[in-house]
Structure formats: structure tokens, C-alpha cells
Phi, psi and omega in degrees: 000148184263151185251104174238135231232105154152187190282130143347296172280009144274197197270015165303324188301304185321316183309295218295329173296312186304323188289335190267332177288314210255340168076045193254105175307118194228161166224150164324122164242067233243085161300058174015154191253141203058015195298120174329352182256352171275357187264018137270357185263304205223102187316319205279350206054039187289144177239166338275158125276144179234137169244114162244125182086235155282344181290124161238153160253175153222177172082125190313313185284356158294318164339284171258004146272348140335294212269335170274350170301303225273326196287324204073038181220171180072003196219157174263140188312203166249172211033003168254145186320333178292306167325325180277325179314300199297317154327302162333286183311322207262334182284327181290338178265343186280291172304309187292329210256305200290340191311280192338292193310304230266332184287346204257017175263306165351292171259019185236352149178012148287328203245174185289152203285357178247041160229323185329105186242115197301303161324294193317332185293319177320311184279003160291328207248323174278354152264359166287313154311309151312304170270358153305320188276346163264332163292326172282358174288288168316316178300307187087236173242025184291143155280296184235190177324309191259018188101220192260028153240139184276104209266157174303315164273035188272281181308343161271333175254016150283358194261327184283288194294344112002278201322307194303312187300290195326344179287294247070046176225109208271152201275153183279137160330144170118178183320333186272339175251340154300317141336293212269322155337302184301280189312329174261012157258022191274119165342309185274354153296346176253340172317275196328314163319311174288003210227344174276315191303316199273350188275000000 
């Protein structure tokens, strides 16, 4: 069984979605991001990690492309041409999307409140906005990123785009919000979900 270590209400939802997605039993540890006891697991104590076995990993999206590597589902194999698309997308979501959200969580209530520079979320909001319109180019008339399978970066940019409404930053009419509907109506996005409320 797998351990997966942090708060629910971090990027921990993402492990717990993917694991509820692979239909994988796992248990909860829902350990605060920096609690002084992850840093032997993880230097920055950054959360999440997941542990299997003796094994630890870190960082969600390793996480989960880890877990789909190893199970064979949510992915296109390695070394295929699908495989580099499907990378594409999750890197493109890692730069475009999450940079923005995470540098503007940054100044809005991770770093000390006197380095904290209130501007920047504008220029946050304004590459956020870029890369949505570039994502709605790219998906298209797709169900999800790769066509009609649902892949490990389908599932990092439902958590980002989530993120975004919580930001206040509403996703545009169109293929994109239809886009996101779908993905949160996927059963194991309401387990997980029900299992972050209950934690």
C-alpha cells in the first residue's frame, strides 16, 4: 500500500486523485507543507511524497507520472511519439499555468509579508491568461489533451485550473470550461475529494 504524505489542501490532492484514478489503496498522512519532519524525506519539506515501499518519491508530478508509469494506465508508454505529446502538455502546464498561480500564492501569503511585491500578480494574471488561450488552441475539439484518453496532464490541469478559480481567476466560456467540467466530473476526482473534506 502506498503512503501519500501532506495536506489534502496542497498539490497532495493531485497523488490521492491519480491513486483513486489507478483504483490503488493507499493511506493518508496529512502532514502541513515545511512541518520540520519532512525534511528528512524531502530537503525543501516540500509536500507531496509518496511512499512505496522503501522507496520515496517527490514532487506531484513525478508522483504521478511515476504511478502511471508503473501501474500502465493514464499514459501513453516512453519512447513514443504520444509520449513526447503527452509530456508536452504536462510541461506546458507546469510552466504556463502553475508558474503563474504559484508565484502569485507566493506573494499572497508563503513568503514574509515584507518581500511580498503585490505587482507581480498582475503580470501572474496576465501569463495565465496566455497560456489558457493557448491551451484552448491546443485541446480544440478534443475530450481531453491526447483525444479521448485521459492522461496524467488532463489531471495536473484540473487541479490548476481549480487552483485558478480559487485564485478568482474564472477559466473562459468554450472548449475550456467544458474541458474542466468533465474532468471534475470524473468519479475518482469526487473520492479524492470526499477523502481531502473527511481528513
Amino acid at each position: 500500500m502506498y503512503t501519500v504524505i501532506g495536506s489534502p489542501k496542497s498539490r497532495a490532492i493531485r497523488v490521492m486523485w491519480m491513486l483513486e484514478e489507478l483504483g490503488e489503496p493507499y493511506t493518508l498522512d496529512p502532514k502541513p507543507p515545511r512541518d520540520p519532519s519532512l525534511v528528512a524525506l524531502n530537503p525543501t519539506a516540500k509536500v507531496p511524497i509518496l511512499k512505496d515501499g522503501d522507496a520515496i518519491v517527490i514532487d506531484s508530478v513525478a508522483i504521478c507520472q511515476y504511478l502511471a508509469d508503473k501501474h500502465g494506465k493514464l499514459t501513453f508508454p516512453a519512447g513514443t511519439i504520444d509520449r513526447a505529446h503527452q509530456d508536452s502538455f504536462t510541461q506546458f502546464a507546469v510552466d504556463e499555468l502553475e508558474g503563474a498561480l504559484w508565484t502569485t500564492a507566493k506573494h499572497t501569503f508563503v513568503l514574509p509579508k515584507d518581500i511580498r511585491i503585490e505587482a507581480v500578480k498582475v503580470v501572474c494574471k496576465y501569463d495565465y491568461d496566455r497560456g489558457l488561450a493557448a491551451l484552448s488552441t491546443r485541446l480544440a475539439d478534443k475530450t481531453y489533451v491526447m483525444g479521448d484518453q485521459f492522461t496524467v496532464p488532463d489531471l495536473i490541469i484540473g487541479h490548476l485550473l481549480g487552483w485558478g478559480l480559487s485564485t478568482r481567476w474564472p477559466i473562459p466560456e468554450g472548449n475550456l470550461d467544458a474541458y474542466f467540467e468533465r474532468i471534475r466530473a470524473r468519479p475518482a476526482y469526487k473520492t479524492a475529494l470526499a477523502r481531502r473534506e473527511a481528513a
